[in-house]
C-alpha positions as a printed NumPy array, in Angstrom:
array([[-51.697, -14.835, -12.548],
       [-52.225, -17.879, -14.915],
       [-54.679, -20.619, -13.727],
       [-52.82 , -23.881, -12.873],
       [-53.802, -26.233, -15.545],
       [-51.888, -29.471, -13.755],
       [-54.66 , -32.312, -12.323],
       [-51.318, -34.533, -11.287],
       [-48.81 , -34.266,  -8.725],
       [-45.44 , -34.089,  -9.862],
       [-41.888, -34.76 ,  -8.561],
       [-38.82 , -33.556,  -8.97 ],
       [-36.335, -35.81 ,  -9.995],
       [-33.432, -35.789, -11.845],
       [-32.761, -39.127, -13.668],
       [-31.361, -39.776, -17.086],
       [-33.659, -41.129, -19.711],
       [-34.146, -41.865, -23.581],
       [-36.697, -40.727, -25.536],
       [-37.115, -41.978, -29.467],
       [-38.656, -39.799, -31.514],
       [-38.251, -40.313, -35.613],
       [-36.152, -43.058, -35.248],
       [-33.811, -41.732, -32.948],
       [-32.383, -42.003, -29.296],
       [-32.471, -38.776, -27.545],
       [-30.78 , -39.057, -23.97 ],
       [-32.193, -36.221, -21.166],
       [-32.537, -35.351, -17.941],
       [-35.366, -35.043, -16.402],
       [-36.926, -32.206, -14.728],
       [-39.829, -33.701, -12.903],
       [-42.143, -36.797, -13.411],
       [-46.012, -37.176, -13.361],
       [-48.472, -40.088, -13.682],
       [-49.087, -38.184, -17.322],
       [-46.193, -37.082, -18.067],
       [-42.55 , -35.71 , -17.677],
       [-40.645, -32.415, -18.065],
       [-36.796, -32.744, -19.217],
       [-33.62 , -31.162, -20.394],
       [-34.275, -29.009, -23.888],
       [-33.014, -30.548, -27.109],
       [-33.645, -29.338, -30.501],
       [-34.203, -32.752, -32.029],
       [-37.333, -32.927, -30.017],
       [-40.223, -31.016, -31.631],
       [-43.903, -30.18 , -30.788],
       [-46.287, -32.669, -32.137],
       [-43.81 , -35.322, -32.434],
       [-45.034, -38.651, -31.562],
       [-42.57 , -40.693, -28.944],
       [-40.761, -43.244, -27.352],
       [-39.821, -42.476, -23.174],
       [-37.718, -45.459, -21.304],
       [-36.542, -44.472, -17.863],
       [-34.593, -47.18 , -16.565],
       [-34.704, -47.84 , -12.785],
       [-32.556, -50.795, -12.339],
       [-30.639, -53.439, -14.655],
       [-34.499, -55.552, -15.129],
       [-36.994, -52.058, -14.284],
       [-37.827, -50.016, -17.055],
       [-40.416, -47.581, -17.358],
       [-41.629, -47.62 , -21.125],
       [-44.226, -45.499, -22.458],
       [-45.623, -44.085, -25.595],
       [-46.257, -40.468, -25.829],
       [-46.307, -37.042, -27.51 ],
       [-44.113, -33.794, -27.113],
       [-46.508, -30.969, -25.808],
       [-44.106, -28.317, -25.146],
       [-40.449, -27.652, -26.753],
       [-39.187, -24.481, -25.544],
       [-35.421, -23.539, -24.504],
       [-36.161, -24.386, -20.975],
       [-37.468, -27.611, -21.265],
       [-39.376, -30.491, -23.662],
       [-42.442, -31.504, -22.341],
       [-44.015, -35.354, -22.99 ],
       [-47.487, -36.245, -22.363],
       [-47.688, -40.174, -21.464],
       [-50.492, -41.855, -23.835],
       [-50.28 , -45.25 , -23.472],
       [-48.015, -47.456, -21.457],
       [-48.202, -51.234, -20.181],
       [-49.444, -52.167, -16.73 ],
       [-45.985, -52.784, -15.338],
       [-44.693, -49.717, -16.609],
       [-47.77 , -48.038, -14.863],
       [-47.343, -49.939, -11.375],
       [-43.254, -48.808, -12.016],
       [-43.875, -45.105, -12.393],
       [-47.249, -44.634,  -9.969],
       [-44.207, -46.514,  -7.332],
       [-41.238, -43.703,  -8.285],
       [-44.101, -40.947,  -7.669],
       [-45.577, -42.279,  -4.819],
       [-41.815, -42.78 ,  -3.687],
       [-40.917, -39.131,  -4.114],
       [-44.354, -37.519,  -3.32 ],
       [-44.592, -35.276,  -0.056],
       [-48.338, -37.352,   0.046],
       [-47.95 , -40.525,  -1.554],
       [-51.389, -41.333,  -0.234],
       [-52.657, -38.401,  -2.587],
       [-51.326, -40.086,  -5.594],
       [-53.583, -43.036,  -5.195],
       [-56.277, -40.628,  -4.596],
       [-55.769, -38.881,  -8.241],
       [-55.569, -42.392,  -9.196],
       [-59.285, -43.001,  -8.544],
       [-60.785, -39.7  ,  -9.344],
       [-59.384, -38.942, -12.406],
       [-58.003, -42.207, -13.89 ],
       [-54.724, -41.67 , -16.136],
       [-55.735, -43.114, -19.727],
       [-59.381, -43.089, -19.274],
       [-59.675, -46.32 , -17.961]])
């Protein structure tokens, strides 16, 4: 059995976002959400290595925006690891995990011991 590399709780959830990579909007679904990252729907415009744009939008003025790379591009999913992101867009997404956590209290707990961007 394969060691679990993860250090961040994740959620499941399935919203619709955008994510702009060469120039170009790529709508998904995601699969599940971290504090470093997100899992979505497959699409072949989104390759390995490929440096990125992610906006989830919560609400008509909420908008997570964040800067990030594709990890993992497979025909089950495209994965993007967060790299840098604003402080609102931080306080946004640690609130959608902590909203969808089974221990929200944990999340502010991975906050502290292993801080997100290397604070």
């Amino acid at each position: 059995m394969a060691e679990e590399k993860r250090t961040r709780t994740r959620v499941n959830l399935m919203f619709g976002a955008v994510v702009t990579c060469n120039g170009r909007d790529v709508p998904v679904r995601l699969n599940n959400l971290s504090l470093r990252g997100v899992s979505c729907n497959p699409d072949p415009r989104l390759a390995v290595g490929e440096d990125c744009f992610v906006r989830i939008v919560l609400s008509g003025s909420v908008t997570v925006r964040v800067s990030g790379r594709i990890v993992r591009a497979s025909a089950e999913e495209t994965a993007v690891e967060f790299l840098e992101m604003d402080p609102e867009s931080f306080g946004h997404l640690r609130n959608l995990v902590r909203m969808h956590a089974e221990d929200p209290d944990q999340i502010d707990d991975e906050i502290v011991s292993k801080p997100a961007f290397g604070a």
